[in-house]
N, CA, C, O and CB atoms as a CASP TS submission, in Angstrom:
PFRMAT TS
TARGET T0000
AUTHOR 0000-0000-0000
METHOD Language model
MODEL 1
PARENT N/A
ATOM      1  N   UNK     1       0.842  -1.184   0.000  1.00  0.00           N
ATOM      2  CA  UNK     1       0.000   0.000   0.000  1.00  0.00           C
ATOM      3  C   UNK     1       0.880   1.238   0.000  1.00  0.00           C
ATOM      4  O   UNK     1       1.987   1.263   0.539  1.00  0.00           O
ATOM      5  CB  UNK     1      -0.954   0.003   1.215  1.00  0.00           C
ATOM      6  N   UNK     2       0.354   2.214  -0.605  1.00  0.00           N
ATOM      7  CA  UNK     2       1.031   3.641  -0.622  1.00  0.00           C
ATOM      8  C   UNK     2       0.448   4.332   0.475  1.00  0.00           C
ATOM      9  O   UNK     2      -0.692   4.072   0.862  1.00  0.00           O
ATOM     10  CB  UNK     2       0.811   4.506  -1.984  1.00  0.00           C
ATOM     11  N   UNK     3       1.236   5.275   1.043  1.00  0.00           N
ATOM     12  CA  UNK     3       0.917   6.705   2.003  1.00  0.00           C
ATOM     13  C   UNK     3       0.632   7.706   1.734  1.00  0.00           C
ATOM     14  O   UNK     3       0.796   8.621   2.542  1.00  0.00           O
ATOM     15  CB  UNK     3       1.674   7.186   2.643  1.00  0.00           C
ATOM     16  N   UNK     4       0.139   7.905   0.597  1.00  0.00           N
ATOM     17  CA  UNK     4       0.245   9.413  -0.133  1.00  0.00           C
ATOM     18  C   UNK     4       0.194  10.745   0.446  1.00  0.00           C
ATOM     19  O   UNK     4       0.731  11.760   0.002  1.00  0.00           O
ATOM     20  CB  UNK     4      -0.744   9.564  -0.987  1.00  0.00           C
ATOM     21  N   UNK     5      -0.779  10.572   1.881  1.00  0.00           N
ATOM     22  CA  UNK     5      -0.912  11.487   2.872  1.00  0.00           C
ATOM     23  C   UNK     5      -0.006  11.407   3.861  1.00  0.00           C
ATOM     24  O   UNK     5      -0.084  12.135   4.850  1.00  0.00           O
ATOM     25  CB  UNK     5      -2.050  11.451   3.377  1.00  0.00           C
ATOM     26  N   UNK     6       0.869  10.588   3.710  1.00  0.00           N
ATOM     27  CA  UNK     6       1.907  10.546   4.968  1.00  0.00           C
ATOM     28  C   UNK     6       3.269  10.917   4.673  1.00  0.00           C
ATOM     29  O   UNK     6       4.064  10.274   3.988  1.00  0.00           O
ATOM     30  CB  UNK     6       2.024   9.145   5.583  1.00  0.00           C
ATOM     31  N   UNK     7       3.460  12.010   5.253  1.00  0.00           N
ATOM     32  CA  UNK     7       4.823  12.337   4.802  1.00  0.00           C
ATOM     33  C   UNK     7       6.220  12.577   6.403  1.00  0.00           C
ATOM     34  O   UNK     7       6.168  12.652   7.631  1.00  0.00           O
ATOM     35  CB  UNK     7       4.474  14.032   3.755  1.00  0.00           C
ATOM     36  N   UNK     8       7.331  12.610   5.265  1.00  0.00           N
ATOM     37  CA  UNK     8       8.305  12.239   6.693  1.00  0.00           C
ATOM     38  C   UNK     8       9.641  13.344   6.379  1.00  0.00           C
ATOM     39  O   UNK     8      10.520  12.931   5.622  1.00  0.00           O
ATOM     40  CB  UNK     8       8.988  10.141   6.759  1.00  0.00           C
ATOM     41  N   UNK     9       9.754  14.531   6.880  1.00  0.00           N
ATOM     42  CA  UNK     9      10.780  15.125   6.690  1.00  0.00           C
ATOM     43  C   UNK     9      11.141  15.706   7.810  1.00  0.00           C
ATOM     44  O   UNK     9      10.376  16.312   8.560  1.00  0.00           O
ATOM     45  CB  UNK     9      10.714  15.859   5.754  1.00  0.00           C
ATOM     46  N   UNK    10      12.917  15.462   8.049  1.00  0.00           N
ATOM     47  CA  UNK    10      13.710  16.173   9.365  1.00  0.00           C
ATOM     48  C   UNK    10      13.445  17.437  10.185  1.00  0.00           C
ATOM     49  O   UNK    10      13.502  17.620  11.401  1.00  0.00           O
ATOM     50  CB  UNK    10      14.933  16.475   8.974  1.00  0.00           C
ATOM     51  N   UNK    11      13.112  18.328   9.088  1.00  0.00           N
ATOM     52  CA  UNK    11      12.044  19.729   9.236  1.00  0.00           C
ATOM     53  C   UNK    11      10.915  20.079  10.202  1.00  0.00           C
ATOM     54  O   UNK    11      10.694  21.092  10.864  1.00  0.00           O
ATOM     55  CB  UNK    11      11.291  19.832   8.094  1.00  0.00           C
ATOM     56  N   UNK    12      10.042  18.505  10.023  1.00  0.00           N
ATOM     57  CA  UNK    12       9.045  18.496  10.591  1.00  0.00           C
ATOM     58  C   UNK    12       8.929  17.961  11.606  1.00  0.00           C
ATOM     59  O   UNK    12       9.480  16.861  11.659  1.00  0.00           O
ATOM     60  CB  UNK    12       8.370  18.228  10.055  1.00  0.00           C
ATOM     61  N   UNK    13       8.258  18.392  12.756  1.00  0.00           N
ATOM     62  CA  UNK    13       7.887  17.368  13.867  1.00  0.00           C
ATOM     63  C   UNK    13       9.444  16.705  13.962  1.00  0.00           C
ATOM     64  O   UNK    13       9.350  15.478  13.924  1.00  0.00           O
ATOM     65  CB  UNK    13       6.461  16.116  13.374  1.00  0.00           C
ATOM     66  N   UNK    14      10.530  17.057  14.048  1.00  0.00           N
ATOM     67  CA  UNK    14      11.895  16.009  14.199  1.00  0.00           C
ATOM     68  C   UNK    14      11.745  14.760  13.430  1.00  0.00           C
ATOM     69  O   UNK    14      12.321  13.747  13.826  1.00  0.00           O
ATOM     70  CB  UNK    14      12.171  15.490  15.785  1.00  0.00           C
ATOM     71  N   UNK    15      10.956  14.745  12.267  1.00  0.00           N
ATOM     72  CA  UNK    15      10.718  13.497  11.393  1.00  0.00           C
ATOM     73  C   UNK    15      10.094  12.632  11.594  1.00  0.00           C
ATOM     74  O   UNK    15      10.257  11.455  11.271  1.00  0.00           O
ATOM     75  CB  UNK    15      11.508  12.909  11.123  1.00  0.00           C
ATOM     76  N   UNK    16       9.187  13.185  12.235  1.00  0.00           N
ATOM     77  CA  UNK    16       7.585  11.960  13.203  1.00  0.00           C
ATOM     78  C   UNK    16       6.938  12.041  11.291  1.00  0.00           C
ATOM     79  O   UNK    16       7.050  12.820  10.344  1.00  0.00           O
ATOM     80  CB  UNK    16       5.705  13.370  15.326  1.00  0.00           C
ATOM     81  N   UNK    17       6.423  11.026  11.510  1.00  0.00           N
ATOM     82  CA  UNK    17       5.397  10.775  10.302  1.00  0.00           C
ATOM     83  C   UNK    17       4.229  12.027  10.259  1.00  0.00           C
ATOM     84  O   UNK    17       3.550  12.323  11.242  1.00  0.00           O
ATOM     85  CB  UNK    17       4.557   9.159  10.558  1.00  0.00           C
ATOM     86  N   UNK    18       4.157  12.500   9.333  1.00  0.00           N
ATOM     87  CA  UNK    18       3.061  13.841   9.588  1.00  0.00           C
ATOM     88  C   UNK    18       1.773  12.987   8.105  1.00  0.00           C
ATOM     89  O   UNK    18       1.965  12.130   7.242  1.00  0.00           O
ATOM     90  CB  UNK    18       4.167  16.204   8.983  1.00  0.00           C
ATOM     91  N   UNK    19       0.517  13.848   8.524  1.00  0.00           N
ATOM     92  CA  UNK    19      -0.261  14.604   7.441  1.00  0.00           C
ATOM     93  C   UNK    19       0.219  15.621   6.497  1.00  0.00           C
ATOM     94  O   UNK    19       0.458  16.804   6.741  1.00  0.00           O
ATOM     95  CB  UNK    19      -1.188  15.214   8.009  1.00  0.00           C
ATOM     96  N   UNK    20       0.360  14.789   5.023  1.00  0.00           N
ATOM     97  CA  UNK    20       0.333  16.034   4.192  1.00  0.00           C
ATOM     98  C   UNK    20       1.567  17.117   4.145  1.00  0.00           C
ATOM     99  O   UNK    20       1.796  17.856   3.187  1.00  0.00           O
ATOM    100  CB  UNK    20      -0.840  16.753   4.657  1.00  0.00           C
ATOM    101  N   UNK    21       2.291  17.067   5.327  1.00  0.00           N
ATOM    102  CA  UNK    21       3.108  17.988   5.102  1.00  0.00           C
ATOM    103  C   UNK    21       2.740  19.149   6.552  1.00  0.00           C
ATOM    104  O   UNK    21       3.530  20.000   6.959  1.00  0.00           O
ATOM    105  CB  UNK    21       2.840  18.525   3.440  1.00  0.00           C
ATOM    106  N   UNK    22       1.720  18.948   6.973  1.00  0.00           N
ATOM    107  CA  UNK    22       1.018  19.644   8.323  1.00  0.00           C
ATOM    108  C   UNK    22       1.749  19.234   9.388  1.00  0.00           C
ATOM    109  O   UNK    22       2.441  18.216   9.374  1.00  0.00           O
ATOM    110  CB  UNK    22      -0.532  19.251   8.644  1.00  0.00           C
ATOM    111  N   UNK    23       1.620  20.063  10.430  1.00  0.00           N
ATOM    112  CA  UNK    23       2.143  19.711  11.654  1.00  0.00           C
ATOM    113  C   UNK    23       1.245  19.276  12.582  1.00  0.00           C
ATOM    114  O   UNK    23       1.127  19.738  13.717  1.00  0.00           O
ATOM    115  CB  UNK    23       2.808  20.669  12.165  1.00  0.00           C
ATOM    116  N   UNK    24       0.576  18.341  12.075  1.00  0.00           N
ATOM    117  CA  UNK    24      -0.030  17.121  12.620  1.00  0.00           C
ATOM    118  C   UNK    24       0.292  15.973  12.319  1.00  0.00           C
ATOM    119  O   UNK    24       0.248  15.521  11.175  1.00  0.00           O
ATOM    120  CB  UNK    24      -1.127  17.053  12.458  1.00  0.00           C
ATOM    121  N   UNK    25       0.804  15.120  13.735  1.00  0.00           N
ATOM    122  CA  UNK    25       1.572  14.299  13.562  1.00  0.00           C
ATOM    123  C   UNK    25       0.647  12.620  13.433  1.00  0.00           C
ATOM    124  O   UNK    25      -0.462  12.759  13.947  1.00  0.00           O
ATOM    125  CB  UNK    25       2.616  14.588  14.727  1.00  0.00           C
ATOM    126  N   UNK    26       0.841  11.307  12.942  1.00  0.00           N
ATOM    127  CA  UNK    26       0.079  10.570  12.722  1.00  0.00           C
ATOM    128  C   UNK    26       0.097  10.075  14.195  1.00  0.00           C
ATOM    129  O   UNK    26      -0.953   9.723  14.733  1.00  0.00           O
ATOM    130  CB  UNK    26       0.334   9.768  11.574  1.00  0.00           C
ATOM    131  N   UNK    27       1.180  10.049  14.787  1.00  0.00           N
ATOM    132  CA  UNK    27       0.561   9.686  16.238  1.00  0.00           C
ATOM    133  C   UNK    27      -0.369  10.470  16.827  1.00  0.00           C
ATOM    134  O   UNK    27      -1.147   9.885  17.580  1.00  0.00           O
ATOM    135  CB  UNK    27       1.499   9.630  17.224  1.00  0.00           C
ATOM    136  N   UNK    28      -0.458  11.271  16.731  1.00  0.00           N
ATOM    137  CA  UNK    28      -1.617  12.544  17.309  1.00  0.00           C
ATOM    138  C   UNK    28      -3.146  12.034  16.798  1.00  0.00           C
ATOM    139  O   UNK    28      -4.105  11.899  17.558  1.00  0.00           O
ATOM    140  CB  UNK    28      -1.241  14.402  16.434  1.00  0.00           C
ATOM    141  N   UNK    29      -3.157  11.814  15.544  1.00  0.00           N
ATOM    142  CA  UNK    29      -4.460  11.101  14.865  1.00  0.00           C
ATOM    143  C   UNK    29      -4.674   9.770  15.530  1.00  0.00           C
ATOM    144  O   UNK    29      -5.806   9.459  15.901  1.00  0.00           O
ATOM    145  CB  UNK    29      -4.282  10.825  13.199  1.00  0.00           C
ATOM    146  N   UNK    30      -3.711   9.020  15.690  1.00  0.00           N
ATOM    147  CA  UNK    30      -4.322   7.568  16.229  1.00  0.00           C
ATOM    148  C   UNK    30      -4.819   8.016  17.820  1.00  0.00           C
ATOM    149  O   UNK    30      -5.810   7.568  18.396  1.00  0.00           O
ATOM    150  CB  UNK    30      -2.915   6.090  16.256  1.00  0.00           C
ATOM    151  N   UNK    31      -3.963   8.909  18.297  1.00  0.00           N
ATOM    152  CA  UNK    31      -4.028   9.108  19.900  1.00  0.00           C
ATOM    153  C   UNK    31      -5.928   9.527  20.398  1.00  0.00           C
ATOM    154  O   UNK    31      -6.642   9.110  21.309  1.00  0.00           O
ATOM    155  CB  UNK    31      -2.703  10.750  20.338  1.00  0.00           C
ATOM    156  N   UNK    32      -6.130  10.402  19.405  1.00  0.00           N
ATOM    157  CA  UNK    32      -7.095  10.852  19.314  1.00  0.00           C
ATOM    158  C   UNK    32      -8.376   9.471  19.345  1.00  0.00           C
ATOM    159  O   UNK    32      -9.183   9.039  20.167  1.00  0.00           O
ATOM    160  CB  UNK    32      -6.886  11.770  18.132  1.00  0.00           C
ATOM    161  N   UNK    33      -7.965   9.151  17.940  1.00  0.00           N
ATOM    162  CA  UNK    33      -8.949   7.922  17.641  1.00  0.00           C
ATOM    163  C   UNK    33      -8.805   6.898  18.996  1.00  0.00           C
ATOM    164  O   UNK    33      -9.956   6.517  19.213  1.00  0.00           O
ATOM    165  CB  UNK    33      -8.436   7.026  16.048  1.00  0.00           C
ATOM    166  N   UNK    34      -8.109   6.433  19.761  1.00  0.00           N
ATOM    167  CA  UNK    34      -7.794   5.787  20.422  1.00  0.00           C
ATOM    168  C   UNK    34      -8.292   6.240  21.830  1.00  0.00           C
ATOM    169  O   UNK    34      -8.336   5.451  22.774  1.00  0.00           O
ATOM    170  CB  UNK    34      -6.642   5.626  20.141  1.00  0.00           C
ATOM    171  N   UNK    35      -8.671   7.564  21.927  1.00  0.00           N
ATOM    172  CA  UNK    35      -9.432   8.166  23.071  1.00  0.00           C
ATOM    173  C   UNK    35     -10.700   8.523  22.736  1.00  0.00           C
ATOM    174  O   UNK    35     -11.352   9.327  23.403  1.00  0.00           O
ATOM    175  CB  UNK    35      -8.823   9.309  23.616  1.00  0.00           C
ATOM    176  N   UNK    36     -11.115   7.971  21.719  1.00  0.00           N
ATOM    177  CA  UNK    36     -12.801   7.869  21.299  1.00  0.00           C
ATOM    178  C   UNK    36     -12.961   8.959  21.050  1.00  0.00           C
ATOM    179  O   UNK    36     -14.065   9.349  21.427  1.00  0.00           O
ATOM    180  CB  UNK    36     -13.955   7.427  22.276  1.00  0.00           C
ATOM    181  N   UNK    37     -12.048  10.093  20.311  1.00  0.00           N
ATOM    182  CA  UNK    37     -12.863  10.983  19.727  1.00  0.00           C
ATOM    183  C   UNK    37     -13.621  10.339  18.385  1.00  0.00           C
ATOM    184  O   UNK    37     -13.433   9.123  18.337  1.00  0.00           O
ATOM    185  CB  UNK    37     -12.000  12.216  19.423  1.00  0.00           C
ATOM    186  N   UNK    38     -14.450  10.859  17.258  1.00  0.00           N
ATOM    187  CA  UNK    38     -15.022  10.664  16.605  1.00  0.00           C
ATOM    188  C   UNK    38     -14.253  11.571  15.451  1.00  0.00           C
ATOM    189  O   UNK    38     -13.799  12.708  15.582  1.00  0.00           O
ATOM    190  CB  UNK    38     -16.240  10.741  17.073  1.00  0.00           C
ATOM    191  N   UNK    39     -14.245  10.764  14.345  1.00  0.00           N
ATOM    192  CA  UNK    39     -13.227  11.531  12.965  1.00  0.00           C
ATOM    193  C   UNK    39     -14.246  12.867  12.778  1.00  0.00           C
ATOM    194  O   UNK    39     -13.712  13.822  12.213  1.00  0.00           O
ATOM    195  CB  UNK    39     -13.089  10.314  11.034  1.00  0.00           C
ATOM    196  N   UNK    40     -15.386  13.007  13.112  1.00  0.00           N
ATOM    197  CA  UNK    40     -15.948  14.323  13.209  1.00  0.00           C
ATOM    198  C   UNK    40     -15.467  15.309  14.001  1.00  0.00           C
ATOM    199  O   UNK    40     -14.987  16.338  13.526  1.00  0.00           O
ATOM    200  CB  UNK    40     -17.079  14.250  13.529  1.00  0.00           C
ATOM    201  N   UNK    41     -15.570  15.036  15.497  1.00  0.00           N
ATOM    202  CA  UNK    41     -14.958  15.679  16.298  1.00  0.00           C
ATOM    203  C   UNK    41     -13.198  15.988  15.975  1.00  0.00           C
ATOM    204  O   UNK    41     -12.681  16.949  16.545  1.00  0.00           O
ATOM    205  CB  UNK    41     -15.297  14.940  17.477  1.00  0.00           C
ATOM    206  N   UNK    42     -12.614  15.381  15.327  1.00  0.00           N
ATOM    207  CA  UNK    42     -11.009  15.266  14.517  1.00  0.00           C
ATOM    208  C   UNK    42     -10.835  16.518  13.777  1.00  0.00           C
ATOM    209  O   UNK    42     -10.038  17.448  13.906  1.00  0.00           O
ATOM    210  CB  UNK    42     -10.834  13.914  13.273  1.00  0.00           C
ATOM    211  N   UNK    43     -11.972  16.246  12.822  1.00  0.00           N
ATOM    212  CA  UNK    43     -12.020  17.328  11.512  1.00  0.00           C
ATOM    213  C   UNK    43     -12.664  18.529  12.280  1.00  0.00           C
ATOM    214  O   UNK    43     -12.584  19.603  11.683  1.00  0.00           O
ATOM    215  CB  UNK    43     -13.100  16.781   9.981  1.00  0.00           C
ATOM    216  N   UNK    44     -13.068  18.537  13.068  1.00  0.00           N
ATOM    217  CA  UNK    44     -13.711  20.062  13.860  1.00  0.00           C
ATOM    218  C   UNK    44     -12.587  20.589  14.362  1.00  0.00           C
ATOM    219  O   UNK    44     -12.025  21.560  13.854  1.00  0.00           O
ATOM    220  CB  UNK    44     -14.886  19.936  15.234  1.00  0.00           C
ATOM    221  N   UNK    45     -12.147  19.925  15.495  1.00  0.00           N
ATOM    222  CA  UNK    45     -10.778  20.592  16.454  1.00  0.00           C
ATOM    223  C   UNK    45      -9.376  20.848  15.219  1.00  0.00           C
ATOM    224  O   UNK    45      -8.498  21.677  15.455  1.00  0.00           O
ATOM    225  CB  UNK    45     -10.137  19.064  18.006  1.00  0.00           C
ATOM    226  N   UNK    46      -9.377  20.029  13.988  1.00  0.00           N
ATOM    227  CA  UNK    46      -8.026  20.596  12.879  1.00  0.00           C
ATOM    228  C   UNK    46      -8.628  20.710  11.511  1.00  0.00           C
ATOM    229  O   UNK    46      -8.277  19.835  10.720  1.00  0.00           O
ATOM    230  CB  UNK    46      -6.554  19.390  12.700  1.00  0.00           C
ATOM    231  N   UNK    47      -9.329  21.470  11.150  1.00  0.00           N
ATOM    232  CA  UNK    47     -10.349  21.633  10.582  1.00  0.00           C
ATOM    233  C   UNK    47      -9.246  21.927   8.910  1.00  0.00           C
ATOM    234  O   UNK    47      -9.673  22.446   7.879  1.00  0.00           O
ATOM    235  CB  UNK    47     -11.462  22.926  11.443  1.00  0.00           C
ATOM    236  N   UNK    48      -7.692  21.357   9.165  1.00  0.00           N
ATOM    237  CA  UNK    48      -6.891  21.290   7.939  1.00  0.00           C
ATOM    238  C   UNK    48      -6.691  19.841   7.163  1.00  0.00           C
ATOM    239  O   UNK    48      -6.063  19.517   6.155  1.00  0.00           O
ATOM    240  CB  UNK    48      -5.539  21.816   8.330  1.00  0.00           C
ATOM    241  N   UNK    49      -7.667  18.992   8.274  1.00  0.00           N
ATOM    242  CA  UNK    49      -7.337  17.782   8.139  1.00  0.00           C
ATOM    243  C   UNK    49      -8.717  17.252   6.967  1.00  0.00           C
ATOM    244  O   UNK    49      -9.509  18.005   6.400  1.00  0.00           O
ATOM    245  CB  UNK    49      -7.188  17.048   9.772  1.00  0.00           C
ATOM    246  N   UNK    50      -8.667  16.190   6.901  1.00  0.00           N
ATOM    247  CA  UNK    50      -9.541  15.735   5.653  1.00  0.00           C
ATOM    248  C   UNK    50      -9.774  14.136   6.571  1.00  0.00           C
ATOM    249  O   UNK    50      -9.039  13.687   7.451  1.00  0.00           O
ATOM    250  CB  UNK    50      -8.504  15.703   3.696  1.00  0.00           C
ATOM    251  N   UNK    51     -11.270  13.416   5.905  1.00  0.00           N
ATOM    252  CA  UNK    51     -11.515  12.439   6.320  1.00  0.00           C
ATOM    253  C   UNK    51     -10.369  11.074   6.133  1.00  0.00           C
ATOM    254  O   UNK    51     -10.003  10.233   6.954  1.00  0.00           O
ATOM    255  CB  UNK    51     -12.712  12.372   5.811  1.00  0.00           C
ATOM    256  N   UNK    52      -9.973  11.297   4.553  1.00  0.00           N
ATOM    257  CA  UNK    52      -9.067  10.271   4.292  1.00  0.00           C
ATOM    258  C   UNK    52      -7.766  10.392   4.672  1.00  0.00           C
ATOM    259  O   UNK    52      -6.940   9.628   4.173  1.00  0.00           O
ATOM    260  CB  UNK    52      -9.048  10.020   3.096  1.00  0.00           C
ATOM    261  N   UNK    53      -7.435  11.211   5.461  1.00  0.00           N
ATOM    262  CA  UNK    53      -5.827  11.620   6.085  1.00  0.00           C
ATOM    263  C   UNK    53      -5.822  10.565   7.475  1.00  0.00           C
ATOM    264  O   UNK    53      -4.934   9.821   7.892  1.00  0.00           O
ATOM    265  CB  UNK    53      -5.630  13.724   6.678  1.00  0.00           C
ATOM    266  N   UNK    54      -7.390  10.877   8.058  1.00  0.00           N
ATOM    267  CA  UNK    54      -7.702  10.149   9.311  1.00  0.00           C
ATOM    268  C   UNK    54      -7.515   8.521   9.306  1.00  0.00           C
ATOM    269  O   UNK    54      -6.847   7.845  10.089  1.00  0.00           O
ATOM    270  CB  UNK    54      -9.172  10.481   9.651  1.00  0.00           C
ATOM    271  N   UNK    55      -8.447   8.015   7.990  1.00  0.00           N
ATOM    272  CA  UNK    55      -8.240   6.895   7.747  1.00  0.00           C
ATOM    273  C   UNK    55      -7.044   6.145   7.231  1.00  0.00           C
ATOM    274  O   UNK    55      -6.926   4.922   7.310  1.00  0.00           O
ATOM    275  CB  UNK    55      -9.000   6.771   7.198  1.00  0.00           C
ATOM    276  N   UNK    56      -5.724   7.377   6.429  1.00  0.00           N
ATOM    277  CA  UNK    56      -4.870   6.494   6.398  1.00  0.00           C
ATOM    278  C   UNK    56      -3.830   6.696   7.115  1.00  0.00           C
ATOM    279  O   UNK    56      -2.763   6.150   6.832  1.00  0.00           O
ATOM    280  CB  UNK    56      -4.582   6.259   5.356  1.00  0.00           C
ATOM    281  N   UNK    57      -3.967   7.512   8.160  1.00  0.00           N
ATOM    282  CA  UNK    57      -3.014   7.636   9.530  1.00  0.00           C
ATOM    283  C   UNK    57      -3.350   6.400  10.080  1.00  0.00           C
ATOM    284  O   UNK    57      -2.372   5.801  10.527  1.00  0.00           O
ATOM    285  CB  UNK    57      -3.316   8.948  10.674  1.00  0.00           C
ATOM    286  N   UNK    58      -4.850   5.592  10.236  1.00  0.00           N
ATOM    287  CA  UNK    58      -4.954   4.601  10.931  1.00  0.00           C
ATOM    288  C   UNK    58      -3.994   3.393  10.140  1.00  0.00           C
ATOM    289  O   UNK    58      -3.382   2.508  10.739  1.00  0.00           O
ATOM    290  CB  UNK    58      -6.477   4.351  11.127  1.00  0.00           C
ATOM    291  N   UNK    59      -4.023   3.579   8.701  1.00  0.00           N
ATOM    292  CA  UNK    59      -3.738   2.218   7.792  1.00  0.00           C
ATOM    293  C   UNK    59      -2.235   2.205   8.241  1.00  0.00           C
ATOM    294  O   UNK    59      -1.736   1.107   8.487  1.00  0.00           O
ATOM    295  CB  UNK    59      -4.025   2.323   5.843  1.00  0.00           C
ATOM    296  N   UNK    60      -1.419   3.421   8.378  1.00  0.00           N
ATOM    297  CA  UNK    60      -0.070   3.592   8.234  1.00  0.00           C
ATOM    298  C   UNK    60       0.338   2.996  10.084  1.00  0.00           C
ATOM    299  O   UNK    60       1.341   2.353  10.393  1.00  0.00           O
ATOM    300  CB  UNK    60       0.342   5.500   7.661  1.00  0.00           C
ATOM    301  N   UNK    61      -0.605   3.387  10.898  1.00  0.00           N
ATOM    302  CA  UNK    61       0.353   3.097  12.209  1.00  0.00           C
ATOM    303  C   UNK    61      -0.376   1.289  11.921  1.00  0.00           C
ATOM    304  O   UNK    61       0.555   0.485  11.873  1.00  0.00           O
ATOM    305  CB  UNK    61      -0.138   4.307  14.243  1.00  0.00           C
ATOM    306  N   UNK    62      -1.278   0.850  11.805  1.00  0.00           N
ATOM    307  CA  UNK    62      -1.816  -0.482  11.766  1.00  0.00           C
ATOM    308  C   UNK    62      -0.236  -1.623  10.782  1.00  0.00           C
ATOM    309  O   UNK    62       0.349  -2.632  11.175  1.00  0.00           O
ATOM    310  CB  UNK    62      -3.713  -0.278  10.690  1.00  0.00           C
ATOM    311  N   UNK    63      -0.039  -0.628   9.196  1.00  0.00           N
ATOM    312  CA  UNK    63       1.212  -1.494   9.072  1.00  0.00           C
ATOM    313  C   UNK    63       2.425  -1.123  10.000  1.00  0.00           C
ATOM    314  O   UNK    63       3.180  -2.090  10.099  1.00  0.00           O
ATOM    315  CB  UNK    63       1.707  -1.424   7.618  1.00  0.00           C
ATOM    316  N   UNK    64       2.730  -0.335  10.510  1.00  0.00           N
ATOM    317  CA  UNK    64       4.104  -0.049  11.560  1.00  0.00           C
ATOM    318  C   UNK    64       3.978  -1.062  13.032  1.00  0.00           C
ATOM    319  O   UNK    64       4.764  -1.285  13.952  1.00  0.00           O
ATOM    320  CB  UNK    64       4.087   1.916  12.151  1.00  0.00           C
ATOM    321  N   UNK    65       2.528  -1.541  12.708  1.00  0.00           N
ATOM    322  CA  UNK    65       2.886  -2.499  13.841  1.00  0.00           C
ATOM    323  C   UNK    65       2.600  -3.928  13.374  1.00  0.00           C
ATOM    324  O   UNK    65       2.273  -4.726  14.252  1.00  0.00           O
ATOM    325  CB  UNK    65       2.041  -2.178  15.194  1.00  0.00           C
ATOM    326  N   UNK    66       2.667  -4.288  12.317  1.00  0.00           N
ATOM    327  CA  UNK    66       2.552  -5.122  11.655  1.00  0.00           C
ATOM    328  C   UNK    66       3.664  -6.186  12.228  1.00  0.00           C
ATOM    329  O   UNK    66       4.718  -6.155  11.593  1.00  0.00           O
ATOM    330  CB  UNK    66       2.574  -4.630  10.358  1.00  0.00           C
ATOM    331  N   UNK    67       3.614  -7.152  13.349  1.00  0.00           N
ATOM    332  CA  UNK    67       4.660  -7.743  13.464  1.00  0.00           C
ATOM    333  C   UNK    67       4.287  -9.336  13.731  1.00  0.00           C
ATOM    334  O   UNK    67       3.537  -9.802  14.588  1.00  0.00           O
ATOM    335  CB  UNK    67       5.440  -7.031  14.484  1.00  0.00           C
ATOM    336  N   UNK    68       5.029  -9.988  12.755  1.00  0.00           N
ATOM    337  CA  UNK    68       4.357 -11.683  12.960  1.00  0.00           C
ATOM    338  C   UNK    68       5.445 -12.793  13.491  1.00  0.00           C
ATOM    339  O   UNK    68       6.608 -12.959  13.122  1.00  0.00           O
ATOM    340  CB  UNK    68       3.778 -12.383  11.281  1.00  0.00           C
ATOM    341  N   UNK    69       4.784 -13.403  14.345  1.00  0.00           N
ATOM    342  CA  UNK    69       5.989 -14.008  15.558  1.00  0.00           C
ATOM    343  C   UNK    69       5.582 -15.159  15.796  1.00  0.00           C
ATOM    344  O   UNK    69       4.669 -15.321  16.605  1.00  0.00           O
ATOM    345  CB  UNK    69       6.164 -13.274  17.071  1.00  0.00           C
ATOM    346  N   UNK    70       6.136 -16.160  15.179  1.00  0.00           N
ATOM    347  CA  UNK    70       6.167 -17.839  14.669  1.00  0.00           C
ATOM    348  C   UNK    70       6.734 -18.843  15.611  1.00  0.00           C
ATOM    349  O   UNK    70       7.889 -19.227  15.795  1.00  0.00           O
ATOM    350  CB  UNK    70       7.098 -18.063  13.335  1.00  0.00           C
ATOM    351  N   UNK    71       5.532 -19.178  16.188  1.00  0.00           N
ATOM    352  CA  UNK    71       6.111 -20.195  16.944  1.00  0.00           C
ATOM    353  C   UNK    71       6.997 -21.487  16.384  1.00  0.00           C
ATOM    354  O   UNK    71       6.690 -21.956  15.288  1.00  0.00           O
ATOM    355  CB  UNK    71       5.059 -20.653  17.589  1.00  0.00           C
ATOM    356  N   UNK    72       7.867 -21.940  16.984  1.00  0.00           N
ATOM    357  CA  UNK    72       8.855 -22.287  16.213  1.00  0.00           C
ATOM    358  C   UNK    72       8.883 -23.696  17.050  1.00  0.00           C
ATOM    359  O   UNK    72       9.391 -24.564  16.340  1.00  0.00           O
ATOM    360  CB  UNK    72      10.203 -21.229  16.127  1.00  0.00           C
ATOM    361  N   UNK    73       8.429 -24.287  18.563  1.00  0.00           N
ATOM    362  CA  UNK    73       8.103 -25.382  18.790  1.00  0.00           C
ATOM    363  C   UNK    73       6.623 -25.340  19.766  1.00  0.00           C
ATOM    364  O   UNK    73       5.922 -24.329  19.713  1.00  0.00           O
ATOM    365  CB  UNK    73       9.347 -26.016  19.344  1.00  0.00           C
ATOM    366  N   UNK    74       6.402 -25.993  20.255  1.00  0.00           N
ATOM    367  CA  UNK    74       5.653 -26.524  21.147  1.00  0.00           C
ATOM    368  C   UNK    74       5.459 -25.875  22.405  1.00  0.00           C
ATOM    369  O   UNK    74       5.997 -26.863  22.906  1.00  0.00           O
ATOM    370  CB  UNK    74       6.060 -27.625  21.317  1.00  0.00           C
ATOM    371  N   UNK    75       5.242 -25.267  23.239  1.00  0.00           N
ATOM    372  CA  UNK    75       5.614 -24.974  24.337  1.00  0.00           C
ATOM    373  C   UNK    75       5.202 -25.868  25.527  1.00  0.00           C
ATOM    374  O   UNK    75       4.123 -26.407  25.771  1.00  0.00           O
ATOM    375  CB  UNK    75       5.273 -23.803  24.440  1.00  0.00           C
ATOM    376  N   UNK    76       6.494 -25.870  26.266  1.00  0.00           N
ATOM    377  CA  UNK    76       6.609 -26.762  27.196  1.00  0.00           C
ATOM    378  C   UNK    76       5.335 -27.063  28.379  1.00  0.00           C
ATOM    379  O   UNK    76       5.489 -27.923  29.247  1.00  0.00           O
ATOM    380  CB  UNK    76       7.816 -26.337  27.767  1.00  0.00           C
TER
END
């Protein structure tokens, strides 16, 4: 999958994954989502943000934790 809305430069935020180029950072979007705001309530309080920035801040931290861990025998 592509990020098209996710961008990453030294400039910004010390190189945290941002929106767009905004100084809104994608951890800030999940943090949010993750404290039950509502992507309405999102787009009200940063009213620079867009619905699909929200949804692929979620896609982008969902692959960054993408981690698969193979059990390799039996456990004792």
């Amino acid at each position: 999958m592509t990020y098209d809305r996710i961008t990453v430069g030294p400039d910004t935020l010390e190189g945290k994954p941002c929106i767009r180029g905004l100084r809104i950072s994608v951890e800030t979007v999940v943090r949010l989502v993750a404290a039950g705001w509502s992507f309405d309530e999102i787009l009200t309080e940063y009213p620079d943000l867009e619905r699909d920035d929200i949804t692929q801040a979620l896609q982008y931290a969902a692959a960054a934790t993408n981690v698969h861990h193979y059990q390799l025998r039996e456990p004792a």
